[in-house]
DSSP file (Angstrom, degrees, kcal/mol; ACC not computed):
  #  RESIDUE AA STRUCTURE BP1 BP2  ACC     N-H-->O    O-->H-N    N-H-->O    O-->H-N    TCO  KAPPA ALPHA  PHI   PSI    X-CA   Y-CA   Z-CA
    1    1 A X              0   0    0      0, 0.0     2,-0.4     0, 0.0    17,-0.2   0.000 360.0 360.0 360.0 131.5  138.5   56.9  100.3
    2    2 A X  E     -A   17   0A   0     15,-0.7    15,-2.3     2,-0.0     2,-0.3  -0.700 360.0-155.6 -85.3 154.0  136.4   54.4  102.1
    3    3 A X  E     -A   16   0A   0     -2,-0.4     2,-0.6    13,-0.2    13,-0.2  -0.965   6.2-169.9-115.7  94.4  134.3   55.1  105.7
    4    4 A X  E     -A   15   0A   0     11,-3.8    11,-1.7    -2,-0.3     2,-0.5  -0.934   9.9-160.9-103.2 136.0  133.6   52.2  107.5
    5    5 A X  E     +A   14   0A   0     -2,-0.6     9,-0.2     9,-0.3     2,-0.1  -0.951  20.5 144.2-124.5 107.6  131.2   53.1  110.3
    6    6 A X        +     0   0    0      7,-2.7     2,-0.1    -2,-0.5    -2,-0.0  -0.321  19.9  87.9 -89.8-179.2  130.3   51.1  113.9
    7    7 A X        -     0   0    0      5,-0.2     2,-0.4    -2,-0.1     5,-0.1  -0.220  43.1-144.6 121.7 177.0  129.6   51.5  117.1
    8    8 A X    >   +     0   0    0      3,-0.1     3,-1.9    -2,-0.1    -2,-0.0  -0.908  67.7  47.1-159.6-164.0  126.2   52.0  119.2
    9    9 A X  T 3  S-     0   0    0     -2,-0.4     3,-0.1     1,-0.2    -1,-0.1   0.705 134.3 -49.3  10.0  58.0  124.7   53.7  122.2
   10   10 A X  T 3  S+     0   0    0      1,-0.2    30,-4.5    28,-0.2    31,-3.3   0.295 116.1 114.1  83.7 -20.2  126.3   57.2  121.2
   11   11 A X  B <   +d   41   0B   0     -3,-1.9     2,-0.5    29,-0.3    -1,-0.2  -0.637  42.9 173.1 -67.8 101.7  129.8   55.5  120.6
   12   12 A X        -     0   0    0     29,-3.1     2,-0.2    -2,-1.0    -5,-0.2  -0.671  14.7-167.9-135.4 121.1  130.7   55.7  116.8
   13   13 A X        -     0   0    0     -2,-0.5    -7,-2.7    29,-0.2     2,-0.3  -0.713   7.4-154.6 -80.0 130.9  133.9   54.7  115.2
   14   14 A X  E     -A    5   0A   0     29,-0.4    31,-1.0    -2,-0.2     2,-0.3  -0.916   1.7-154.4-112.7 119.7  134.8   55.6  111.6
   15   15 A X  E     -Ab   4  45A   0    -11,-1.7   -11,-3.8    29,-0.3     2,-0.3  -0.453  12.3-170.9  67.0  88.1  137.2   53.7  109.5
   16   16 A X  E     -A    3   0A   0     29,-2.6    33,-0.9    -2,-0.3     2,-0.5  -0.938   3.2-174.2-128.0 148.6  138.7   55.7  107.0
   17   17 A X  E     +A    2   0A   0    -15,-2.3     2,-0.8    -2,-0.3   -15,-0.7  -0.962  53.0   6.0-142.2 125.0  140.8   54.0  104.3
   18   18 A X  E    S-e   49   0C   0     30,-0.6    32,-1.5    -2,-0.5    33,-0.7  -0.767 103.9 -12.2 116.8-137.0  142.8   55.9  101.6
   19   19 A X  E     -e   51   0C   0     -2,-0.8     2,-0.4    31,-0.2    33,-0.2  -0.969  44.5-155.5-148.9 133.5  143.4   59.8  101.2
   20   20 A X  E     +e   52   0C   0     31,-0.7    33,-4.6    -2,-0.3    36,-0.3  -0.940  50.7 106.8 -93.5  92.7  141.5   62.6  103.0
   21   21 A X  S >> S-     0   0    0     -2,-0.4     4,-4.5    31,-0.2     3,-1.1  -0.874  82.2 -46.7-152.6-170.7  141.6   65.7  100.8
   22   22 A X  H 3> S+     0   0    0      1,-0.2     4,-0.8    -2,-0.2    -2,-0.0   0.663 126.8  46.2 -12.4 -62.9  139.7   68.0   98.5
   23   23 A X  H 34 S+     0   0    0      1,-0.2     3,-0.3     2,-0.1    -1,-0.2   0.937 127.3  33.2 -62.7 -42.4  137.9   65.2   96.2
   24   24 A X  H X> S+     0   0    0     -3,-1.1     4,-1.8     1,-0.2     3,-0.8   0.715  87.5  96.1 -97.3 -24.5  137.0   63.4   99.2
   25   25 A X  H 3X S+     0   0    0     -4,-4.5     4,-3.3     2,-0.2    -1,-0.2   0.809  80.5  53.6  14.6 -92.2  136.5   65.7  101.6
   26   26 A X  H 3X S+     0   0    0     -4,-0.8     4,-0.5    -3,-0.3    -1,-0.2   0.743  96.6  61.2 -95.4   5.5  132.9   66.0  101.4
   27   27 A X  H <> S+     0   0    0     -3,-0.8     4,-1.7    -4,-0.2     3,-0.5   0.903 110.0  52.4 -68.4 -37.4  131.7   62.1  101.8
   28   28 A X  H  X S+     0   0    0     -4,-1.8     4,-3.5     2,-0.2     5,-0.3   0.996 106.1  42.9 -23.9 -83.4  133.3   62.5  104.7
   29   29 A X  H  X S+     0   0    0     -4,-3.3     4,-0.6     2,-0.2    -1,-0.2   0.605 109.7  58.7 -66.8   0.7  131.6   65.5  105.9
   30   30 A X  H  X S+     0   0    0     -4,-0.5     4,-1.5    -3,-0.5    -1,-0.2   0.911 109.8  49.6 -77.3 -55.8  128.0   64.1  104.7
   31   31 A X  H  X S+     0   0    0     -4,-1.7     4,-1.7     1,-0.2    -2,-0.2   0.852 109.4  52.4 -31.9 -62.9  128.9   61.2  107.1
   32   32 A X  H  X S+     0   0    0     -4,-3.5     4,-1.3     1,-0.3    -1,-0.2   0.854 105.8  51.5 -46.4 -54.5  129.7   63.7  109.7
   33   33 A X  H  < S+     0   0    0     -4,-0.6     4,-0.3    -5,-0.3    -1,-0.3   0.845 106.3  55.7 -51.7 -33.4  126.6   65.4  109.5
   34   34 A X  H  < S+     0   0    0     -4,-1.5     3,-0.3    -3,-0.1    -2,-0.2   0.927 118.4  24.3 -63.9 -53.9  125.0   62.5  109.9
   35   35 A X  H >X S+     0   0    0     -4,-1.7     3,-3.8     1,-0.2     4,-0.9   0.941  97.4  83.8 -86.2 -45.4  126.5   61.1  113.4
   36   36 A X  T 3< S+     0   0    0     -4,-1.3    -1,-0.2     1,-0.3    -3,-0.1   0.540  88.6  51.4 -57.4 -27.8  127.6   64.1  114.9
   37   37 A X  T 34 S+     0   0    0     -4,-0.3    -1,-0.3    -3,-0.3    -2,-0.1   0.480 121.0  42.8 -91.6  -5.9  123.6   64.9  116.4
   38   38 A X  T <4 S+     0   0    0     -3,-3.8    -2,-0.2    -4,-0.1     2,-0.2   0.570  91.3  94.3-134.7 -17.1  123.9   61.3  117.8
   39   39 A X     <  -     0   0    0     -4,-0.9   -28,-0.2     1,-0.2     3,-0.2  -0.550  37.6-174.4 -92.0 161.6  127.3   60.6  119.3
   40   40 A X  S    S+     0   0    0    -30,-4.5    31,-0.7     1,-0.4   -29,-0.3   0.458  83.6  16.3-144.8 -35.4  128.4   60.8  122.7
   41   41 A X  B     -d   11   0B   0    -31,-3.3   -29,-3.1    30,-0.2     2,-0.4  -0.786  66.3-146.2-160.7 120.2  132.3   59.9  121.6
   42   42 A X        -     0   0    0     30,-0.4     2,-0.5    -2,-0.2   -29,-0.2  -0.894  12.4-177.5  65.2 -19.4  134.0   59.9  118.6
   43   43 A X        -     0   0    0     -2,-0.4   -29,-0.4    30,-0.1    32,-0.2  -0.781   6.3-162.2-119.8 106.2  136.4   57.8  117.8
   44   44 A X        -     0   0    0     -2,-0.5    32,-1.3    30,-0.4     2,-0.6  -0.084   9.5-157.2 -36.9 134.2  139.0   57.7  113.7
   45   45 A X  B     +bc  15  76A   0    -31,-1.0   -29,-2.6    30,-0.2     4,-0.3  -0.925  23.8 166.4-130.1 116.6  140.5   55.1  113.1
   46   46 A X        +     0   0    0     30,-2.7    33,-0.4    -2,-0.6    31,-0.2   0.228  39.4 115.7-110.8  25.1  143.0   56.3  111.0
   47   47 A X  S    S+     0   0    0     29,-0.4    -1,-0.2     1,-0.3    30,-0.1   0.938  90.9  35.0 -82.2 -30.8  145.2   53.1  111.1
   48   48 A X  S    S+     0   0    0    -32,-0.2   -30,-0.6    -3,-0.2    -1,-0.3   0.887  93.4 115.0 -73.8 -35.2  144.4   52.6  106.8
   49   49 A X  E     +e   18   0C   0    -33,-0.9    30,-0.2    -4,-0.3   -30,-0.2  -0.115  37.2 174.1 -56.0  94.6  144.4   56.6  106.1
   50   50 A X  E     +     0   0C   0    -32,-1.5     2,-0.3    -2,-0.2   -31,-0.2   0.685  52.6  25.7 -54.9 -29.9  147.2   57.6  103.9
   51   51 A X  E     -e   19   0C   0    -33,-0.7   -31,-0.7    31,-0.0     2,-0.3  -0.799  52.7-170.4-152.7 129.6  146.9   61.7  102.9
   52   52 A X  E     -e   20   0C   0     -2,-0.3   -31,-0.2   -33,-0.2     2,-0.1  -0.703   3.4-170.5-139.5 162.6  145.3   64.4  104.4
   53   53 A X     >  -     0   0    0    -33,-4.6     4,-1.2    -2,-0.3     5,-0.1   0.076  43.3 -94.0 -88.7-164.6  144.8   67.6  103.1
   54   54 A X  H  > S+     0   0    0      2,-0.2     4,-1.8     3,-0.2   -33,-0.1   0.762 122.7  64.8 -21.1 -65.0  143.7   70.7  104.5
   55   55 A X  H >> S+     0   0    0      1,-0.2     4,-1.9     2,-0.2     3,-0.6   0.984 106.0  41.3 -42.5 -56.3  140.5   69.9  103.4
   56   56 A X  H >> S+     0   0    0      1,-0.3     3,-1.3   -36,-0.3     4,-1.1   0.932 108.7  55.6 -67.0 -47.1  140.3   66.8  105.9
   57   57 A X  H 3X S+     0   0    0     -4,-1.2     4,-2.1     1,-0.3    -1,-0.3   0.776 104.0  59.5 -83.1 -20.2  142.1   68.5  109.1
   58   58 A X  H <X S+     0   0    0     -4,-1.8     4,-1.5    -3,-0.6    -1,-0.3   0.912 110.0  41.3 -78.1 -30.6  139.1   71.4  108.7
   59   59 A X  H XX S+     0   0    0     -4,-1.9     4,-1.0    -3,-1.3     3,-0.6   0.964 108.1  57.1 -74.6 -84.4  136.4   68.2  109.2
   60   60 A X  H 3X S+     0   0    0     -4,-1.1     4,-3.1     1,-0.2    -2,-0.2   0.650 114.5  41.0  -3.9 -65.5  139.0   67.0  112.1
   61   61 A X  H >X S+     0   0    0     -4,-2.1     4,-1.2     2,-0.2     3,-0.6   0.997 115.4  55.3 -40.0 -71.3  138.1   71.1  113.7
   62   62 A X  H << S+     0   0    0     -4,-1.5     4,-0.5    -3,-0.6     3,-0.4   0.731 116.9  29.3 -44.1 -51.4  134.5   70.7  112.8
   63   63 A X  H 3X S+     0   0    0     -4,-1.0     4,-2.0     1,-0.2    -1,-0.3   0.681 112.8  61.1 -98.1 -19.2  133.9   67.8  114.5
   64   64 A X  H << S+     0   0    0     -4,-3.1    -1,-0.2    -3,-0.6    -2,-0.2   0.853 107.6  48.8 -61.3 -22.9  136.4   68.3  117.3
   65   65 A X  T >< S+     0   0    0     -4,-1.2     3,-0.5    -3,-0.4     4,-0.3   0.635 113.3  44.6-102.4 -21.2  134.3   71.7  118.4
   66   66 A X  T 34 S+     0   0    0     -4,-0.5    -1,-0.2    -5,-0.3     4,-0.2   0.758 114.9  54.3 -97.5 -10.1  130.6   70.0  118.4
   67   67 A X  T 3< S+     0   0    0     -4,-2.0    -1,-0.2     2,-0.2     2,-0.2  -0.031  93.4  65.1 -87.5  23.2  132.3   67.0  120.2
   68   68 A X  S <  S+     0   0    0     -3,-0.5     2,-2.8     4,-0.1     4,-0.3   0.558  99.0  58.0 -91.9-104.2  133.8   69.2  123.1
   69   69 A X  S    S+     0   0    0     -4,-0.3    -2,-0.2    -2,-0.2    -3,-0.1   0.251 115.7  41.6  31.3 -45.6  130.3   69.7  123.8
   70   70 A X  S    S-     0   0    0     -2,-2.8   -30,-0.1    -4,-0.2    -3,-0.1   0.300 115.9 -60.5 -76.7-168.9  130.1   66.0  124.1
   71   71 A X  S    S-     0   0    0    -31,-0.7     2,-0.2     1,-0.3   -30,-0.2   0.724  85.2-107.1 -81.8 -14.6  131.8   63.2  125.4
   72   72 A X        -     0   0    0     -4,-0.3   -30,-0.4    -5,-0.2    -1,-0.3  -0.366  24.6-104.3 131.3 166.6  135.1   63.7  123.2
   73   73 A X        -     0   0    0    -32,-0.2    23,-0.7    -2,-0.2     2,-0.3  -0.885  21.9-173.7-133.5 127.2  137.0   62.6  120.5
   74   74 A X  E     -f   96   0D   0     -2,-0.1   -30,-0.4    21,-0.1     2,-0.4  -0.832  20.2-139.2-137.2 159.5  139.8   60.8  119.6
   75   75 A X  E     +f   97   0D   0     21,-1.3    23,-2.0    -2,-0.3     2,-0.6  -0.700  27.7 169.1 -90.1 109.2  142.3   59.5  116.8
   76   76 A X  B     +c   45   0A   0    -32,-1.3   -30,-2.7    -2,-0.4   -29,-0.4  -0.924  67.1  41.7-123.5 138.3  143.9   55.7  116.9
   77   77 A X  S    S+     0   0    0     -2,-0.6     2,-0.6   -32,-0.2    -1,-0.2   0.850  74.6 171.4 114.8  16.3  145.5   54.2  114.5
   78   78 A X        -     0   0    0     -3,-0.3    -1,-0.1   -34,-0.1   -31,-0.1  -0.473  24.0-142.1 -91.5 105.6  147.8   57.6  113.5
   79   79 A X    >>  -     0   0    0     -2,-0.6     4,-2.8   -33,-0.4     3,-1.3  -0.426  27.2-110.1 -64.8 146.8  150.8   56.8  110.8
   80   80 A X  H 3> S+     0   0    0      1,-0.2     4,-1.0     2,-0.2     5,-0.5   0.950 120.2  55.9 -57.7 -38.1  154.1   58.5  111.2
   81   81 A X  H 3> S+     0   0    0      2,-0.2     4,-1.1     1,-0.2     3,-0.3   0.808 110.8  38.7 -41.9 -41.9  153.0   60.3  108.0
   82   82 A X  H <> S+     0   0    0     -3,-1.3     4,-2.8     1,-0.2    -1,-0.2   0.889 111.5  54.9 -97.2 -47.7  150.0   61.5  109.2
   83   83 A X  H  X S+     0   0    0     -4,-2.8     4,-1.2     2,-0.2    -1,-0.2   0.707 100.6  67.4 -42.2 -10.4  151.2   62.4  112.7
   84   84 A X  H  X S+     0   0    0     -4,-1.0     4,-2.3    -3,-0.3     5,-0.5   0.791  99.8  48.4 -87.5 -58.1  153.7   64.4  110.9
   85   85 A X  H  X S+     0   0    0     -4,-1.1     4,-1.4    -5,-0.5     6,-0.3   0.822 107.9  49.4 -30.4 -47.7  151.1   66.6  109.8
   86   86 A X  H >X>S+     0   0    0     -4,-2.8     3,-2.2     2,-0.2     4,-1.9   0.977 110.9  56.3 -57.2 -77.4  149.4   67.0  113.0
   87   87 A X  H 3<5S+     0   0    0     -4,-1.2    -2,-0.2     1,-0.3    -3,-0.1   0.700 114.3  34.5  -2.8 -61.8  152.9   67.9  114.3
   88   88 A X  H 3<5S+     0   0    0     -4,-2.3    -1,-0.3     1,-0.2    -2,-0.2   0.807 121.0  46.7 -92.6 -19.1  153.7   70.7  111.8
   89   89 A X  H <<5S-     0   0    0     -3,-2.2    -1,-0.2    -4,-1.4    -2,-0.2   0.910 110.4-122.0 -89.1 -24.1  149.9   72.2  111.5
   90   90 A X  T ><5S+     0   0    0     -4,-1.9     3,-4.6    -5,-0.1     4,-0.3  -0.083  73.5 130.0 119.7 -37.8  149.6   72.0  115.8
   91   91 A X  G >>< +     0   0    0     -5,-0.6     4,-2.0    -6,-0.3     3,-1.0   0.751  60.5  79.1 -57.2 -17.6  146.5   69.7  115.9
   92   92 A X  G 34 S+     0   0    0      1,-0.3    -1,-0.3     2,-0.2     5,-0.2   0.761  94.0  46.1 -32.0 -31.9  148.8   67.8  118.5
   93   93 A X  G <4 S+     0   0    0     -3,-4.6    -1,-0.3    -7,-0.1    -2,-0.2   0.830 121.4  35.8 -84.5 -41.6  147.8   70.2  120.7
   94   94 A X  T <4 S+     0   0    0     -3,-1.0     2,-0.3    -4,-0.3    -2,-0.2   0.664 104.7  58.7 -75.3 -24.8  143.9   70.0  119.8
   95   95 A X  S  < S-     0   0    0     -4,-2.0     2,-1.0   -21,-0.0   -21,-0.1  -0.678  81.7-123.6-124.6 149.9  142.9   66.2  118.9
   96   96 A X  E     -f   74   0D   0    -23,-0.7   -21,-1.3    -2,-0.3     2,-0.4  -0.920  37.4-167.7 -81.9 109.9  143.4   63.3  121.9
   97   97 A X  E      f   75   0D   0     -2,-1.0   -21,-0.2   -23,-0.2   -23,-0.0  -0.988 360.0 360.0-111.8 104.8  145.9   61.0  119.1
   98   98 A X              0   0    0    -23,-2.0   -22,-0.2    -2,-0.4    -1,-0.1   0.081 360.0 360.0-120.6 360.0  146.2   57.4  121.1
């Protein structure tokens, strides 16, 4: 999986390219740790993302609950694949998916 990361003044989009599971998992969540004290919103771009696991919708939680806090977050870019997956776990109900 690649991370491409923009954005300024408390806006940051990441760019994720590939499959979000176990192996990859935690470059992700180093990234996340990283922005997460510093962003004001939020935003996936999920439009390359192939896969996720488990693993990846528990960083999706993580970051959705210190970004309530915030200014939000939200998903663009969601493949019927992956959107089925939100669908059957719930997060439809949790994550803003535009």
């Amino acid at each position: 999986m690649t991370i491409q990361q923009t954005g300024e003044n408390g806006k940051i989009r990441l760019a994720l390219e590939g499959r979000l599971d176990t192996v990859t998992a935690p470059e992700l969540e180093e990234r996340l740790d990283s922005v997460l004290g510093q962003a004001q919103e939020l935003c996936f771009d999920f439009g390359k993302l192939e896969y996720i696991s488990s693993a990846g919708l528990r960083l999706l939680l993580k970051a959705q609950k210190a970004m309530n806090a915030k200014g939000g977050m939200k998903l663009v870019g969601v493949n019927e694949t992956i959107m089925e997956v939100f669908e059957i776990t719930g997060f439809v109900d949790i994550l803003t998916i535009e």
